[in-house]
C-alpha positions as CSV (number, residue, x, y, z in Angstrom):
1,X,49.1,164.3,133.4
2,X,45.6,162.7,132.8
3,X,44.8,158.9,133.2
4,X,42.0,157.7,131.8
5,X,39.9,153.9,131.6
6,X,37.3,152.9,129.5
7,X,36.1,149.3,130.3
8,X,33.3,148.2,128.0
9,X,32.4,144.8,126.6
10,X,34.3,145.5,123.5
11,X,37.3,146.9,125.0
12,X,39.8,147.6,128.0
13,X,42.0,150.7,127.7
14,X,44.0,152.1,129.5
15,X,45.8,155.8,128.6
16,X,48.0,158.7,130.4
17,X,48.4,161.8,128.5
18,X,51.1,164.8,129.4
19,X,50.0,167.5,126.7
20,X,53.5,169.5,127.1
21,X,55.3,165.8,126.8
22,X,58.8,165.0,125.1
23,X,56.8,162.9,122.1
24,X,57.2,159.8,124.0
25,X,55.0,157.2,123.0
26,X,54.2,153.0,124.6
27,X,52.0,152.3,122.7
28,X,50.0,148.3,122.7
29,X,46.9,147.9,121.1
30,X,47.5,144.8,119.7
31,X,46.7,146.5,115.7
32,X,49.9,146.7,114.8
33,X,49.3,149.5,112.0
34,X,47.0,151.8,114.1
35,X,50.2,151.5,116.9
36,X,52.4,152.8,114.4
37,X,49.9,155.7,113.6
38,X,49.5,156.3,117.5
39,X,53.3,156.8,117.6
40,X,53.7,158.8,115.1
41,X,50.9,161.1,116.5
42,X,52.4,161.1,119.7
43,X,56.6,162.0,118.6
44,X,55.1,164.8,116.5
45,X,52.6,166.6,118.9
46,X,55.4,166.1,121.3
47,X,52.9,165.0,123.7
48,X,53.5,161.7,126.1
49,X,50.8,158.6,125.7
50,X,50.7,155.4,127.6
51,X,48.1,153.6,125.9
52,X,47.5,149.9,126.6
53,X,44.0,148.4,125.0
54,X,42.9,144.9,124.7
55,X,39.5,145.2,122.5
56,X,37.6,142.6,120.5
57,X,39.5,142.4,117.6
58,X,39.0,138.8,116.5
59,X,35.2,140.5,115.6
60,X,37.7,143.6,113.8
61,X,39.7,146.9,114.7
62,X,36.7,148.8,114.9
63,X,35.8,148.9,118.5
64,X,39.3,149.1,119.4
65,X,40.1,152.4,117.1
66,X,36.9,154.2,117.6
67,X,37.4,153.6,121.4
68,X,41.1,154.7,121.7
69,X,39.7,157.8,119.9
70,X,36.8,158.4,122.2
71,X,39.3,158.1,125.5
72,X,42.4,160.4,123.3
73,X,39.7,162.9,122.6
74,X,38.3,163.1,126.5
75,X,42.0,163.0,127.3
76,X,43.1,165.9,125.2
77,X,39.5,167.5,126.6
78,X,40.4,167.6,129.9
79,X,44.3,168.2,129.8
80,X,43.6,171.7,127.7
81,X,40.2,173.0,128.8
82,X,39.2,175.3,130.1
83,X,42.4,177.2,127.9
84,X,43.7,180.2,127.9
85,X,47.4,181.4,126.5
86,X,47.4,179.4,123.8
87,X,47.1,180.1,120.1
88,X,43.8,178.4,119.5
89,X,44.2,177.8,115.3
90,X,46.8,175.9,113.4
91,X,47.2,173.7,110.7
92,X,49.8,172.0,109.2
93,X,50.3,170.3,105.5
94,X,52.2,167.3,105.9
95,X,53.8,165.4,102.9
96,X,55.1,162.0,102.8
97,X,56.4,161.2,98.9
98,X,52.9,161.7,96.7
99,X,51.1,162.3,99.2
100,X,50.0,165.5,101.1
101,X,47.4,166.0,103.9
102,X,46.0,168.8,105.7
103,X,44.5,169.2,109.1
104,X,43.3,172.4,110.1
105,X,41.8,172.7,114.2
106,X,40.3,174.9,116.5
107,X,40.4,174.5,120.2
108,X,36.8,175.6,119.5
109,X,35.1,173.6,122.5
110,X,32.1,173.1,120.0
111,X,32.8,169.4,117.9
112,X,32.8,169.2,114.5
113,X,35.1,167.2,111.8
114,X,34.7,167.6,108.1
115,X,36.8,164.4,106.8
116,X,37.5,164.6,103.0
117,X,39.9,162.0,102.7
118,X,39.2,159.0,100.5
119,X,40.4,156.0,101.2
120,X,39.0,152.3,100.6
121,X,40.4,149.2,101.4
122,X,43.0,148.0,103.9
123,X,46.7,148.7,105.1
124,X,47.4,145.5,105.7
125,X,44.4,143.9,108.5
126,X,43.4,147.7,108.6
127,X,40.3,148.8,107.6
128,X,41.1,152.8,105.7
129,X,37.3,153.4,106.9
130,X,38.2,153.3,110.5
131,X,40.5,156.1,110.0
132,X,37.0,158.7,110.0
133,X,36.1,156.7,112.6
134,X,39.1,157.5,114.7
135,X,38.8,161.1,114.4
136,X,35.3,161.3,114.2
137,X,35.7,160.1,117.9
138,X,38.9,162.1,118.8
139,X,37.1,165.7,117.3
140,X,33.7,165.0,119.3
141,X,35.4,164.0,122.6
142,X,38.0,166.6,122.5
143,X,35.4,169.0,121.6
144,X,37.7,170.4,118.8
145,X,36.6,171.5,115.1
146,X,38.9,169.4,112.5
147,X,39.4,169.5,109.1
148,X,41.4,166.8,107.3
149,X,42.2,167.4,103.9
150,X,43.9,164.7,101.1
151,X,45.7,167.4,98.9
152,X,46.9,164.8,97.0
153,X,48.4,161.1,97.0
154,X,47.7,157.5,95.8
155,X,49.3,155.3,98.4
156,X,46.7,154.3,101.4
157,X,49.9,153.8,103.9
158,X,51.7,157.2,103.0
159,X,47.8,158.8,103.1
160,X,46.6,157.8,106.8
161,X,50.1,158.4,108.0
162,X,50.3,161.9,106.8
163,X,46.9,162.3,108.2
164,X,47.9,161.4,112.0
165,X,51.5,163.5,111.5
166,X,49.2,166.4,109.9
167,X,46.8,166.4,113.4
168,X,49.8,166.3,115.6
169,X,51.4,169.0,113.7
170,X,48.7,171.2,113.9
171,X,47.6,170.0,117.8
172,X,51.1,171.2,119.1
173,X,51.0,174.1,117.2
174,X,47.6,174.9,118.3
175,X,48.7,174.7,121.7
176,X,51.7,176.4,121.2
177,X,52.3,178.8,124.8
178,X,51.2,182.8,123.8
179,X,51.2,185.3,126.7
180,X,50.1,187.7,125.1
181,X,46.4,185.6,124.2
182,X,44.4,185.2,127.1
183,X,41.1,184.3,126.6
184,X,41.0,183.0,122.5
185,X,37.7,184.3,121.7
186,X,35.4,187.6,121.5
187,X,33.1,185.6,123.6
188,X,35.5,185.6,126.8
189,X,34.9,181.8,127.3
190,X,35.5,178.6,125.4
């Protein structure tokens, strides 16, 4: 289990992460919507978060998602590297109704997220731009390569939802126990 703080002017968070978890998630950030996201993320990666964050939010959510992403992705960082019998690549198409999303990762150890989902507007108080922020911050902390993907869809809700099930999906999967893979890479290190 890792525990992690982030105290900053903006925000307060506090976060304890079991990778090989159950999918149980407390979640309190005080954005009802991003909570719901955070859950979701958590019951399908099957991994544990305690996640309590007061941020600035009578400015907006901004500070307070882009945050919580920085301290998942150093979370995630340190509970899987330096790996080693895992399967390294996944992905994972999730649908929910009209909408389908992919995510595509590599436990890469080298950051980068290409985000080609497009969204305006809000989910309620939510800002849909603050969803690239979230996993801008998650891919660069966790030191992962991410794709997300919109195959296809119309309604925001059903869009960012499948998003965060489509990382989860592909996070446990990616982490998925493989005895037979020791080191992931040609270079003997990641």
């Amino acid at each position: 289990m890792t525990k992690l703080t982030r105290v900053t002017k903006e925000t307060n968070i506090e976060l304890e992460l079991k990778v090989y978890g159950e999918g149980k998630g407390n979640i309190k950030t005080d954005v009802g919507f991003f909570d719901h996201m955070l859950e979701g993320f958590s019951k399908h990666s099957l991994v544990d978060l305690n996640l309590k964050c007061k941020g600035d939010i009578y400015v907006d959510f901004h500070h307070t998602v882009e945050d919580i992403g920085i301290v998942l992705g150093e979370a995630l960082n340190k509970e899987i590297f330096p790996i080693s019998g895992v399967e390294r690549f996944a992905n994972a198409v999730v649908v929910m109704d009209e909408t389908a999303v992919e995510c595509v990762i590599d436990l890469s150890n080298r950051p980068f997220l290409h985000f080609d989902i497009d969204i305006d507007g809000k989910v309620g108080e939510f800002d849909c731009e603050l969803v690239e922020e979230f996993f801008r911050a998650v891919a660069l902390n966790f030191k992962i390569t991410m794709h997300l993907v919109k195959i296809r869809g119309k309604n925001r809700h059903h869009i960012i939802e499948a998003s965060f099930k489509a990382f989860a999906v592909a996070l446990r999967r990616a982490i998925t126990k493989n005895s037979r893979v020791k080191i992931p890479s040609t270079k003997g290190i990641l």
